[in-house]
N, CA, C and O atoms as a GROMACS GRO file, in nm:
protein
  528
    1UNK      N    1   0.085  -0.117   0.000
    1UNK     CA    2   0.000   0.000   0.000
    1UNK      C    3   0.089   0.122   0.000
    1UNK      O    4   0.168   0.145   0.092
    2UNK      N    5   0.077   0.188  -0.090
    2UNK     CA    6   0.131   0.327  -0.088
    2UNK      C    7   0.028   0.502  -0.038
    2UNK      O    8  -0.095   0.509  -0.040
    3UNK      N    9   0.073   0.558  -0.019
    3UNK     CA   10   0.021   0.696   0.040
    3UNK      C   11   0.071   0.784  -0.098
    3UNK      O   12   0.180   0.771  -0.154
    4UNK      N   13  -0.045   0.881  -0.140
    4UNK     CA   14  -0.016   0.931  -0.248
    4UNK      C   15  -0.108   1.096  -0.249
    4UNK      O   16  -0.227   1.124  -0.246
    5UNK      N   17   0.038   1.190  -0.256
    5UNK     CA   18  -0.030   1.315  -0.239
    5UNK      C   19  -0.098   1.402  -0.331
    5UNK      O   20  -0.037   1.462  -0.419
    6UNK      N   21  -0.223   1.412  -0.312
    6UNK     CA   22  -0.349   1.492  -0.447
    6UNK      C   23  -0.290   1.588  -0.408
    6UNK      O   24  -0.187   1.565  -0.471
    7UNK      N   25  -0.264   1.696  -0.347
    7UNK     CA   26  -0.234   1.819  -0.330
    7UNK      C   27  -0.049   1.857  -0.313
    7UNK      O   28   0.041   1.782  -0.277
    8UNK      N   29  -0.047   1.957  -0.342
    8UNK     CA   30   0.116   1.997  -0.320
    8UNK      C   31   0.109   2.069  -0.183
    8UNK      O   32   0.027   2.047  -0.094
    9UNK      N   33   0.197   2.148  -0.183
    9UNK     CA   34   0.253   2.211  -0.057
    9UNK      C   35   0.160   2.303  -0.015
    9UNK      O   36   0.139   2.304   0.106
   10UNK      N   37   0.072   2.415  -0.113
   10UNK     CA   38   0.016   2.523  -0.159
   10UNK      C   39  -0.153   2.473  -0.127
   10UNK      O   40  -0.241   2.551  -0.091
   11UNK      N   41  -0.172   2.315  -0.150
   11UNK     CA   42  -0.307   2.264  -0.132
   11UNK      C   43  -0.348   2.274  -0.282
   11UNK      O   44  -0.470   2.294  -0.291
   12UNK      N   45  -0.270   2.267  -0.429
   12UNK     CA   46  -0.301   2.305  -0.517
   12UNK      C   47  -0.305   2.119  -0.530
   12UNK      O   48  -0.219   2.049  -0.477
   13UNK      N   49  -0.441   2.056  -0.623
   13UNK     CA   50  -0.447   1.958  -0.684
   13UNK      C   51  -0.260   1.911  -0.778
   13UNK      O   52  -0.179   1.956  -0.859
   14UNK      N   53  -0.286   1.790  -0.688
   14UNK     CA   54  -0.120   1.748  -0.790
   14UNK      C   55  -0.186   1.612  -0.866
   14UNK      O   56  -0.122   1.552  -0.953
   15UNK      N   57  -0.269   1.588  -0.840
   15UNK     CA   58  -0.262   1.425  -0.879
   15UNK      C   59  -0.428   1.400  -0.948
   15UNK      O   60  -0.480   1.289  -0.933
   16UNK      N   61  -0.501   1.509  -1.021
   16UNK     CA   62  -0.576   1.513  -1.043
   16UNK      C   63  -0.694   1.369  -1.046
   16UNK      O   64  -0.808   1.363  -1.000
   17UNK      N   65  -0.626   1.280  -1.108
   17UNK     CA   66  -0.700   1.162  -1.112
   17UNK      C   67  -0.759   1.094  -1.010
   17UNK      O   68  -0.867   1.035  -0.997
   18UNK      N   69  -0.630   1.124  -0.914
   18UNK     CA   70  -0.696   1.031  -0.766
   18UNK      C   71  -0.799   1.126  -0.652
   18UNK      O   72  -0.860   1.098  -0.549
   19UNK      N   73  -0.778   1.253  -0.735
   19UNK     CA   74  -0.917   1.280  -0.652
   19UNK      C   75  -1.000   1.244  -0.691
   19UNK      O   76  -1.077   1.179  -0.620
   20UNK      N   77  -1.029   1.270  -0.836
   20UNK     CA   78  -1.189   1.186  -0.833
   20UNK      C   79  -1.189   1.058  -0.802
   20UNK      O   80  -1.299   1.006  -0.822
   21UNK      N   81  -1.090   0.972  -0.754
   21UNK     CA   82  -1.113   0.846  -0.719
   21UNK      C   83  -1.134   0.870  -0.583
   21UNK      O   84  -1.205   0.787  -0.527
   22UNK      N   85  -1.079   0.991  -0.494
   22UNK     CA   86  -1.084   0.955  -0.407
   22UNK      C   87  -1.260   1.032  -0.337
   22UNK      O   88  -1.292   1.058  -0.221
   23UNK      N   89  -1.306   1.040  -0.413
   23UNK     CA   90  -1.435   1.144  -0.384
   23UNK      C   91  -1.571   1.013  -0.324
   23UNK      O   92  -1.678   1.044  -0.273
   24UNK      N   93  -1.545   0.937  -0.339
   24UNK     CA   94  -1.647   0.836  -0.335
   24UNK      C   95  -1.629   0.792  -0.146
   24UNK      O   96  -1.725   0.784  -0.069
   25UNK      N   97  -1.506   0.773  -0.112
   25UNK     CA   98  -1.457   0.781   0.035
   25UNK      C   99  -1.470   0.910   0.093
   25UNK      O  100  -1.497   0.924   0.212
   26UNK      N  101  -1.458   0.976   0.040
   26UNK     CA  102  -1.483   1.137   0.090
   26UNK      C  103  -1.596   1.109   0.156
   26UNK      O  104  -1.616   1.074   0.272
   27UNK      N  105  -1.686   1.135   0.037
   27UNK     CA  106  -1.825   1.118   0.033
   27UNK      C  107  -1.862   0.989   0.178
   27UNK      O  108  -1.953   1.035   0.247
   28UNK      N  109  -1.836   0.916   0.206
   28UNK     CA  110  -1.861   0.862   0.340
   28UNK      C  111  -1.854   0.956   0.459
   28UNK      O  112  -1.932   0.942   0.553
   29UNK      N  113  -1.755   1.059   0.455
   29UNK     CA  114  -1.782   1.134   0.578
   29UNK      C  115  -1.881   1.219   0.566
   29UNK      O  116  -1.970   1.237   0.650
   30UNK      N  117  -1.866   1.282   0.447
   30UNK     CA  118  -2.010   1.397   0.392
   30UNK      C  119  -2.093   1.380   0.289
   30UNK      O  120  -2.109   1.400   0.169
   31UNK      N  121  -2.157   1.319   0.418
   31UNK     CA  122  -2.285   1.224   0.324
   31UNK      C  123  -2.411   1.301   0.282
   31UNK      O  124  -2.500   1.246   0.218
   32UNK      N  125  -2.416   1.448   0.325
   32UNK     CA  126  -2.511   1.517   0.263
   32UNK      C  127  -2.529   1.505   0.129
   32UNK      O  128  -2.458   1.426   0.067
   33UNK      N  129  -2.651   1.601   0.049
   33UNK     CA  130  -2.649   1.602  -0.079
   33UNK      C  131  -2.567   1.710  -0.056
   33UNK      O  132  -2.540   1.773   0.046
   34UNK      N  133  -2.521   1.725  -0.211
   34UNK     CA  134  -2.466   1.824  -0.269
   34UNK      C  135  -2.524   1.907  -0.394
   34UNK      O  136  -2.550   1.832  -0.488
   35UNK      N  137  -2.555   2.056  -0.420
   35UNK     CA  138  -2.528   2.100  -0.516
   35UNK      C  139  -2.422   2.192  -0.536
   35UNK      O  140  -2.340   2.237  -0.456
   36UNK      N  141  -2.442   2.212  -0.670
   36UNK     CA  142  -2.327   2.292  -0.690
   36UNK      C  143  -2.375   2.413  -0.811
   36UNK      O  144  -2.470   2.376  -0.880
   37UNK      N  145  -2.326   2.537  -0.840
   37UNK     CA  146  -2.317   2.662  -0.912
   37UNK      C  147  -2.258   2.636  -1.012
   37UNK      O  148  -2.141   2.601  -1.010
   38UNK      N  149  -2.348   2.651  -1.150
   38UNK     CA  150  -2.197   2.604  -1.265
   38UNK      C  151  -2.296   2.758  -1.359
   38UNK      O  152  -2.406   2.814  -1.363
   39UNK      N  153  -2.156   2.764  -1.419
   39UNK     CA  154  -2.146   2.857  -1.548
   39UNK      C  155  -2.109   2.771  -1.665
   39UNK      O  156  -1.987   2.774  -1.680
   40UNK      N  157  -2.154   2.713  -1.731
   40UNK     CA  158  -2.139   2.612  -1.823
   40UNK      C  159  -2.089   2.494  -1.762
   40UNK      O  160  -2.143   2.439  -1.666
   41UNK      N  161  -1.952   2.446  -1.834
   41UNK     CA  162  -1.940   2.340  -1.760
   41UNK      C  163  -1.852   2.369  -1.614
   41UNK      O  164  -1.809   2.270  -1.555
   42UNK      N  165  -1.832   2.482  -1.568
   42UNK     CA  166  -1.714   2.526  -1.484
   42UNK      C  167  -1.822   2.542  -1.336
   42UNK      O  168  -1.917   2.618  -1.352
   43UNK      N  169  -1.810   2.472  -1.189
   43UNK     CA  170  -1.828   2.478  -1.123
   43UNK      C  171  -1.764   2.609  -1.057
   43UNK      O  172  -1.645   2.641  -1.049
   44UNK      N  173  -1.869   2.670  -1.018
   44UNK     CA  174  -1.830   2.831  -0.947
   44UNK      C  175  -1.845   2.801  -0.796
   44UNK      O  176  -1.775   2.849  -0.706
   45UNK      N  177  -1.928   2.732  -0.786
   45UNK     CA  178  -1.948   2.713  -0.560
   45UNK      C  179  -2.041   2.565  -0.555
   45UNK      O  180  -2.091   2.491  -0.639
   46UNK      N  181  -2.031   2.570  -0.410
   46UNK     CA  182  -2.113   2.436  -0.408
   46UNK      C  183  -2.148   2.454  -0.269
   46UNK      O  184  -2.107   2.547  -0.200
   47UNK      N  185  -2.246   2.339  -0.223
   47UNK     CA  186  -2.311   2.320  -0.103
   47UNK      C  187  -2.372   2.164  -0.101
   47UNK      O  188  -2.433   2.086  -0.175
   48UNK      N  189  -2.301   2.174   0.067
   48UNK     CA  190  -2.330   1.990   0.103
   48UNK      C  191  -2.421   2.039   0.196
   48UNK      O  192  -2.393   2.136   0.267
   49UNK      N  193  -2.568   1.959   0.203
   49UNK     CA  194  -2.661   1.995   0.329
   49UNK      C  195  -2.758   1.858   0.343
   49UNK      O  196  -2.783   1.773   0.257
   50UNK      N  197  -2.800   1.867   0.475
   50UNK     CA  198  -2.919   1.753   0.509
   50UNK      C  199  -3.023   1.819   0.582
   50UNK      O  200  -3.016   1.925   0.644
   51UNK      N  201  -3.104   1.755   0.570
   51UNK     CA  202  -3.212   1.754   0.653
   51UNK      C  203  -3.204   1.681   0.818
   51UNK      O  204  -3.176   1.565   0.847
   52UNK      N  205  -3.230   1.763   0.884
   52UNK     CA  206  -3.190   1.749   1.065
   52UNK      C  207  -3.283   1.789   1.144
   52UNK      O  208  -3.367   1.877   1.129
   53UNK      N  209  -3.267   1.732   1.214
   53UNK     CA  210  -3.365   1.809   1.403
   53UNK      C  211  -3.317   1.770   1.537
   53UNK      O  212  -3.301   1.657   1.582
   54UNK      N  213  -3.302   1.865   1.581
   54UNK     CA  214  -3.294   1.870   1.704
   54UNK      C  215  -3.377   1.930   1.762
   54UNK      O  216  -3.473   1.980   1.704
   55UNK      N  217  -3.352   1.941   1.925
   55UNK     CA  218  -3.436   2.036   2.032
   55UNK      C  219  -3.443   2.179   1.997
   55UNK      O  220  -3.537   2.257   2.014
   56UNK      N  221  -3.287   2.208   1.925
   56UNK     CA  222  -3.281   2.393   1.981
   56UNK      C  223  -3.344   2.414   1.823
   56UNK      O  224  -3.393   2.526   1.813
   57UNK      N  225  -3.355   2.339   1.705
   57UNK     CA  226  -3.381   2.402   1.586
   57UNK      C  227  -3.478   2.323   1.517
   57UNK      O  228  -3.485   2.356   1.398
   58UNK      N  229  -3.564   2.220   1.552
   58UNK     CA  230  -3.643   2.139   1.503
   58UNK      C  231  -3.605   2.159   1.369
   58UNK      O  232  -3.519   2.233   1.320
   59UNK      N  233  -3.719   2.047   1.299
   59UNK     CA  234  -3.654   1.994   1.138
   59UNK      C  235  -3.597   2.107   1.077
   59UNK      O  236  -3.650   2.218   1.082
   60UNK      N  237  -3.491   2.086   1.020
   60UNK     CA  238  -3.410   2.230   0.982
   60UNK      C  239  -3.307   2.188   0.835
   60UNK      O  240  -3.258   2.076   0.826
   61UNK      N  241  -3.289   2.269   0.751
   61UNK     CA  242  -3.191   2.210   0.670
   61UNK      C  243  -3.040   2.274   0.710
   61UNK      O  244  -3.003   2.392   0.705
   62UNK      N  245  -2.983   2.177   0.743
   62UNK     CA  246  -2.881   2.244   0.797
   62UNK      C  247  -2.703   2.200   0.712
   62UNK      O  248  -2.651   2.089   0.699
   63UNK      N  249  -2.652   2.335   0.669
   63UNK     CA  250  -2.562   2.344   0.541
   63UNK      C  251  -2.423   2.312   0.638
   63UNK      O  252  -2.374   2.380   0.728
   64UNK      N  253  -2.381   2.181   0.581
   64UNK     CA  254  -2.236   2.152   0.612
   64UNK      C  255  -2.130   2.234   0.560
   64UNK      O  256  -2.050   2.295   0.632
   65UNK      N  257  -2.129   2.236   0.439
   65UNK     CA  258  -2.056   2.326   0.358
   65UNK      C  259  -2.139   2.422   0.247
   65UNK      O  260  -2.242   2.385   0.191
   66UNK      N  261  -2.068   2.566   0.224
   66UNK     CA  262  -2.060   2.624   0.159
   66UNK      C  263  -1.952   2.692   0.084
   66UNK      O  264  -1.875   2.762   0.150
   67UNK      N  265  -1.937   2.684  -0.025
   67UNK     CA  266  -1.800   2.699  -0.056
   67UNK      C  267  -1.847   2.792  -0.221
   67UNK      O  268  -1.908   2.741  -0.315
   68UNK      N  269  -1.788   2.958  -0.213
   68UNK     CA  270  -1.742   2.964  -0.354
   68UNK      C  271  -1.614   2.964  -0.415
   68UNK      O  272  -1.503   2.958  -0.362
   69UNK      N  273  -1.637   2.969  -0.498
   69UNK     CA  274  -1.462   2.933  -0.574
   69UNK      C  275  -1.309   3.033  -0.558
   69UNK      O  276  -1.332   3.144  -0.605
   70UNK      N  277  -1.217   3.027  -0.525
   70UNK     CA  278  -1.161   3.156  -0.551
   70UNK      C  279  -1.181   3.203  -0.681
   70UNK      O  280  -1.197   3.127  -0.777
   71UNK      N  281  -1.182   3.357  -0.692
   71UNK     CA  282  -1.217   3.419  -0.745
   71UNK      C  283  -1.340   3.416  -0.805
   71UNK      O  284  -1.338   3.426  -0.928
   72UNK      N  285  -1.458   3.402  -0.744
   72UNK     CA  286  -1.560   3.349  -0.758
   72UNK      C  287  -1.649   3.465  -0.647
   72UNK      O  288  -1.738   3.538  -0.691
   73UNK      N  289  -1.616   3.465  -0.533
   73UNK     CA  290  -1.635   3.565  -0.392
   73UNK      C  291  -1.709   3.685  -0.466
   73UNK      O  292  -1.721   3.714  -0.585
   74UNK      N  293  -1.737   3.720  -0.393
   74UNK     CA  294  -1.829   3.887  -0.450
   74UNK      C  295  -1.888   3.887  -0.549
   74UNK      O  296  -1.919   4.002  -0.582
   75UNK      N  297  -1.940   3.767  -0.659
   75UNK     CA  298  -1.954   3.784  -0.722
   75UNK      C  299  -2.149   3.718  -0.771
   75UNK      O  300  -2.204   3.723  -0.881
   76UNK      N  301  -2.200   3.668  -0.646
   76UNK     CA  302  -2.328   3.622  -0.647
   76UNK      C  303  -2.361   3.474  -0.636
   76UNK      O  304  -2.476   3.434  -0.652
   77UNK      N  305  -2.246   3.384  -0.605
   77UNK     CA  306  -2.235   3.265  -0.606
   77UNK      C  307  -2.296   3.222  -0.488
   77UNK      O  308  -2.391   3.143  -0.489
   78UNK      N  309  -2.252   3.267  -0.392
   78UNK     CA  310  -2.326   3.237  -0.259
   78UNK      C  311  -2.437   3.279  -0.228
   78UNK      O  312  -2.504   3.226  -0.139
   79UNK      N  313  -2.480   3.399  -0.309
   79UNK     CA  314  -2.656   3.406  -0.307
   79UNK      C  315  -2.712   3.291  -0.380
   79UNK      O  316  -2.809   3.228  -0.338
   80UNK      N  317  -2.662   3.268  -0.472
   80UNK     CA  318  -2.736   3.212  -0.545
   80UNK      C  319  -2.768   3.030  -0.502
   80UNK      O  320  -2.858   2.956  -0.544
   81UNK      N  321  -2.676   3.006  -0.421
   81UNK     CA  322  -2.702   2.884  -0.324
   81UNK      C  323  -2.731   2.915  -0.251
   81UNK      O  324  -2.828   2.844  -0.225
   82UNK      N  325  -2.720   2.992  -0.170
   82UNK     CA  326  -2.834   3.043  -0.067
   82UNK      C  327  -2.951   3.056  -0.060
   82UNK      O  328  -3.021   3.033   0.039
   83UNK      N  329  -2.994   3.108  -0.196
   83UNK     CA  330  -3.106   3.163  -0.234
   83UNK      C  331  -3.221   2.992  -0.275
   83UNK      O  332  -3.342   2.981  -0.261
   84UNK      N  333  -3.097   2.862  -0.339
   84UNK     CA  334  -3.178   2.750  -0.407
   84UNK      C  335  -3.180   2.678  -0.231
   84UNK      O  336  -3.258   2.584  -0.218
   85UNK      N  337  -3.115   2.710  -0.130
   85UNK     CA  338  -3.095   2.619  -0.004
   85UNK      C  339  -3.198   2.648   0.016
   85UNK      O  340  -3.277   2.554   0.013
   86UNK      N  341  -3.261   2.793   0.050
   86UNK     CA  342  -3.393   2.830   0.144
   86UNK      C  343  -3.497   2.773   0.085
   86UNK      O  344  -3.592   2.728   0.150
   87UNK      N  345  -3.489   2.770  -0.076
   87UNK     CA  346  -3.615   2.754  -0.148
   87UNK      C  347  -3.628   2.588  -0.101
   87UNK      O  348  -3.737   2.567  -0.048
   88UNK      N  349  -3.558   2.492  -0.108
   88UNK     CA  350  -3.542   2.371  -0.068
   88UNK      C  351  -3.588   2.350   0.049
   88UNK      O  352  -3.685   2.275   0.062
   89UNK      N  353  -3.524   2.415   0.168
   89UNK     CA  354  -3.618   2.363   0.311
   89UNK      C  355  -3.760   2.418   0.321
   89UNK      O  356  -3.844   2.367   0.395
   90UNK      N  357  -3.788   2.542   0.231
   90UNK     CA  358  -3.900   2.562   0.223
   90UNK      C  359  -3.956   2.453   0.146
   90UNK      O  360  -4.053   2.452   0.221
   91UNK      N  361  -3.976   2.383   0.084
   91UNK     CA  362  -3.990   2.295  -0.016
   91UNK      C  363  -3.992   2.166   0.065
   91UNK      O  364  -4.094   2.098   0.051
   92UNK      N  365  -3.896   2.119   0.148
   92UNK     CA  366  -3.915   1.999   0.268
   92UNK      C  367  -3.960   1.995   0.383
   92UNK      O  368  -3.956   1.897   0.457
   93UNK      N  369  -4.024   2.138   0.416
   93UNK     CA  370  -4.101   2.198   0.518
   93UNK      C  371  -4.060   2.203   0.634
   93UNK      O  372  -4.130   2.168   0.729
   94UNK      N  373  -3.861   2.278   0.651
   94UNK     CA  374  -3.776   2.255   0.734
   94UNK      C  375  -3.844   2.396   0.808
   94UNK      O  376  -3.907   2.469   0.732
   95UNK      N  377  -3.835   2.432   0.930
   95UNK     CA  378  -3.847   2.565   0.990
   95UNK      C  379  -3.755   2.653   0.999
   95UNK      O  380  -3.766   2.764   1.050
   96UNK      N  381  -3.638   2.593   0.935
   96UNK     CA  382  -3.476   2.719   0.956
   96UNK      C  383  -3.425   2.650   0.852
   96UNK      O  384  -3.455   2.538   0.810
   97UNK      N  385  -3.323   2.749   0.805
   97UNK     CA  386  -3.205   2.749   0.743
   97UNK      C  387  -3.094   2.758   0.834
   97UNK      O  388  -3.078   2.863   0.896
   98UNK      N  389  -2.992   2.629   0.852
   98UNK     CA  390  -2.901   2.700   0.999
   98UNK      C  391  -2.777   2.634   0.932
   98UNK      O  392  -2.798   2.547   0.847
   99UNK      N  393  -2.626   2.676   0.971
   99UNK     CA  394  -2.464   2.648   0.973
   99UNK      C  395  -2.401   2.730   1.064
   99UNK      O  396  -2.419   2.841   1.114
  100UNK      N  397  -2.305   2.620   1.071
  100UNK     CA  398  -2.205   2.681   1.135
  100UNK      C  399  -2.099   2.766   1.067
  100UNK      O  400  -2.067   2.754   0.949
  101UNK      N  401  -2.044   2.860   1.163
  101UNK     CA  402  -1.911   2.936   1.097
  101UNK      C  403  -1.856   3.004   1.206
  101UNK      O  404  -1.903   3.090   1.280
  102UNK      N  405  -1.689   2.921   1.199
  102UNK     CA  406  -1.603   2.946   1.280
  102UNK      C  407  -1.655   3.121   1.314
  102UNK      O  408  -1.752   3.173   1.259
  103UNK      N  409  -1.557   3.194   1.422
  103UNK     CA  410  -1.568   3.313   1.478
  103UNK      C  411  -1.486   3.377   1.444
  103UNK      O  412  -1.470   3.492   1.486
  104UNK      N  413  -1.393   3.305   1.335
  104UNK     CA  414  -1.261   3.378   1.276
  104UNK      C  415  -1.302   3.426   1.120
  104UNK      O  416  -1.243   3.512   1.055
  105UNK      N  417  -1.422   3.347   1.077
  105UNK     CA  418  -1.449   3.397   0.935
  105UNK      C  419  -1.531   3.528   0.926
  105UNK      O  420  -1.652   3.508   0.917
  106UNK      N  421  -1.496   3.636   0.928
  106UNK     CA  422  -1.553   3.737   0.991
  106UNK      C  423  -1.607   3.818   0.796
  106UNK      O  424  -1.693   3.903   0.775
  107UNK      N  425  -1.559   3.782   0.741
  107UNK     CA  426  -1.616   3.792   0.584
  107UNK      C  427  -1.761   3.729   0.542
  107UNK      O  428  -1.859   3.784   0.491
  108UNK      N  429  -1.734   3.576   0.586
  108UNK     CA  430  -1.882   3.511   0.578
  108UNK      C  431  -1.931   3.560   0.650
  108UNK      O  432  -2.040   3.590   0.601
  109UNK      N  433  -1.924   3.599   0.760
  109UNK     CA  434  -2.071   3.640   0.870
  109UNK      C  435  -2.112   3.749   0.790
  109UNK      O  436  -2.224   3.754   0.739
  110UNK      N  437  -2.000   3.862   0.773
  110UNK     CA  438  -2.109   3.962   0.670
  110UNK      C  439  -2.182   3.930   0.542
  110UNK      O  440  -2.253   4.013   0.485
  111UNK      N  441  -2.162   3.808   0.501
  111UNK     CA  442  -2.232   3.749   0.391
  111UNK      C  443  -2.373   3.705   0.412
  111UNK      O  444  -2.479   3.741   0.361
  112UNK      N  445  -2.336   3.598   0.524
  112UNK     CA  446  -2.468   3.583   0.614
  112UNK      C  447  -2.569   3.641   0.658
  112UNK      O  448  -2.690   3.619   0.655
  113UNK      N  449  -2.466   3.766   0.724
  113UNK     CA  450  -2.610   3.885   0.803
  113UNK      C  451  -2.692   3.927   0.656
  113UNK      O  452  -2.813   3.936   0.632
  114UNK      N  453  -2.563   3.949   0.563
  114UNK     CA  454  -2.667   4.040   0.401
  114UNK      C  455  -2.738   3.937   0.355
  114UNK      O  456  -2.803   3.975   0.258
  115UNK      N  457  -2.755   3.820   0.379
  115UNK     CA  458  -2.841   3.688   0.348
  115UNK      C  459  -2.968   3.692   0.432
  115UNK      O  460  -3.055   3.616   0.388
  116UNK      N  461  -3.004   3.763   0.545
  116UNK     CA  462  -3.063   3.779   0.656
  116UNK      C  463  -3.068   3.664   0.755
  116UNK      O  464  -3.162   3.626   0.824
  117UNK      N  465  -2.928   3.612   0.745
  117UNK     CA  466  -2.953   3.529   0.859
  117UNK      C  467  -2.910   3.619   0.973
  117UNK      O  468  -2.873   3.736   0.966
  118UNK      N  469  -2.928   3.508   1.121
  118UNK     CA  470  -2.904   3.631   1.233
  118UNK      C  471  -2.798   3.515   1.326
  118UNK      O  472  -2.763   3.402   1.290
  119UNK      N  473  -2.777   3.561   1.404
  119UNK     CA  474  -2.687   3.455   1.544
  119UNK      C  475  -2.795   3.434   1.638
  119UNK      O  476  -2.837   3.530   1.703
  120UNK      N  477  -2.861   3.283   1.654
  120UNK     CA  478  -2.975   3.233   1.740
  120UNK      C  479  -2.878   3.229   1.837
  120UNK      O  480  -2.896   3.314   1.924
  121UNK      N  481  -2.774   3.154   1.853
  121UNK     CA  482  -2.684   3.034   1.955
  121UNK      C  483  -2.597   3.084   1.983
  121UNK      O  484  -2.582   3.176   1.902
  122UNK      N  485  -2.479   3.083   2.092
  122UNK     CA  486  -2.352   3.040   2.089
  122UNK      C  487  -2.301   2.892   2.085
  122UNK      O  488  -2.399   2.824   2.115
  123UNK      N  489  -2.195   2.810   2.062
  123UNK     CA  490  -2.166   2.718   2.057
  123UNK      C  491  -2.040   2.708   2.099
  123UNK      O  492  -1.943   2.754   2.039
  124UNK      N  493  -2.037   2.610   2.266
  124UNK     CA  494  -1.935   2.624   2.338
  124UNK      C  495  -1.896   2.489   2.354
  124UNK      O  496  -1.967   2.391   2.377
  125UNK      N  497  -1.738   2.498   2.336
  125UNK     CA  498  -1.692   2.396   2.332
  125UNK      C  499  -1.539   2.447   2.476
  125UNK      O  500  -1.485   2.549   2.517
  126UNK      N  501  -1.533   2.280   2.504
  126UNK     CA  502  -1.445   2.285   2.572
  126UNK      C  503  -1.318   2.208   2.539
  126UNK      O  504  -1.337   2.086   2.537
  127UNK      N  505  -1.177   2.250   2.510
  127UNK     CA  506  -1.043   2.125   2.459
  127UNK      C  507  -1.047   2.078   2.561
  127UNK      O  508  -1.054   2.138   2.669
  128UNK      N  509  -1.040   1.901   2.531
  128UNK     CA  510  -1.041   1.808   2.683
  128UNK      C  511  -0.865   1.757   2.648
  128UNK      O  512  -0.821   1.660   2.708
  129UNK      N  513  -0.783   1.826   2.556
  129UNK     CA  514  -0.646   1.718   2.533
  129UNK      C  515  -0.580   1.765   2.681
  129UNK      O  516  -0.576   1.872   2.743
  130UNK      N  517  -0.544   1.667   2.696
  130UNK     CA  518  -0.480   1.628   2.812
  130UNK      C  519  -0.326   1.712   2.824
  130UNK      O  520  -0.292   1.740   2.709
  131UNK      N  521  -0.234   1.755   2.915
  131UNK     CA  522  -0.116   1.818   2.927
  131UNK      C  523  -0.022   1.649   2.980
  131UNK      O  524  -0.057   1.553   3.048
  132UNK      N  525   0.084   1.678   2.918
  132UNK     CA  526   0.123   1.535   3.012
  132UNK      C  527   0.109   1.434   3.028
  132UNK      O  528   0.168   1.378   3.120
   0.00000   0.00000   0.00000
């Protein structure tokens, strides 16, 4: 068995082929659906999401990822999945649109708020790694 690196140093695709081989294992951890933003055949952004419930947000569609492309940003990509996400939980008769986003991405949140989402939650976590 060998170990074989898709990406270089930069995170730039090196090994093009074995990602798409390796997308099918991916896909085991993020098992949401996915769509994605295309301008012909060129993918501009995408979004992995499921359908969920809990206590604090009952049935909800809730977006694992959102991603637009570099150079892609400012440019309507993320409305425009935004815009097909809401229509969707409206459509599966979710009561929210909800994700997470770190406290360091301080770009998306202004994307978000101009999306009209708002901050329901905090989400507190505690590091349990051990010293020693």
């Amino acid at each position: 068995m060998e170990v074989i690196e898709i990406t270089d140093a930069r995170g730039a695709i090196a090994t093009g082929p074995w990602l798409e081989r390796a997308e099918a294992v991916h896909r085991q951890l993020r098992t949401g659906r996915m769509v994605v933003a295309a301008e012909g055949d060129a993918v501009r952004g995408l979004a992995v999401w499921r359908v969920h419930e809990n206590t604090a947000n009952g049935v909800h569609l809730y977006v694992d990822d959102l991603v637009a492309g570099e150079g892609q940003r400012s440019r309507g990509v993320g409305h425009v999945l935004m815009q097909w996400l809401e229509h969707r939980a409206r459509e599966l008769s979710c009561v929210s649109l909800v994700l997470d986003s770190g406290t360091q991405r301080t770009r998306a949140h202004r994307f978000y708020f101009r999306e009209g989402m708002v901050v329901v939650c905090f989400n507190f976590q505690k590091d349990l790694a051990c010293a020693g």
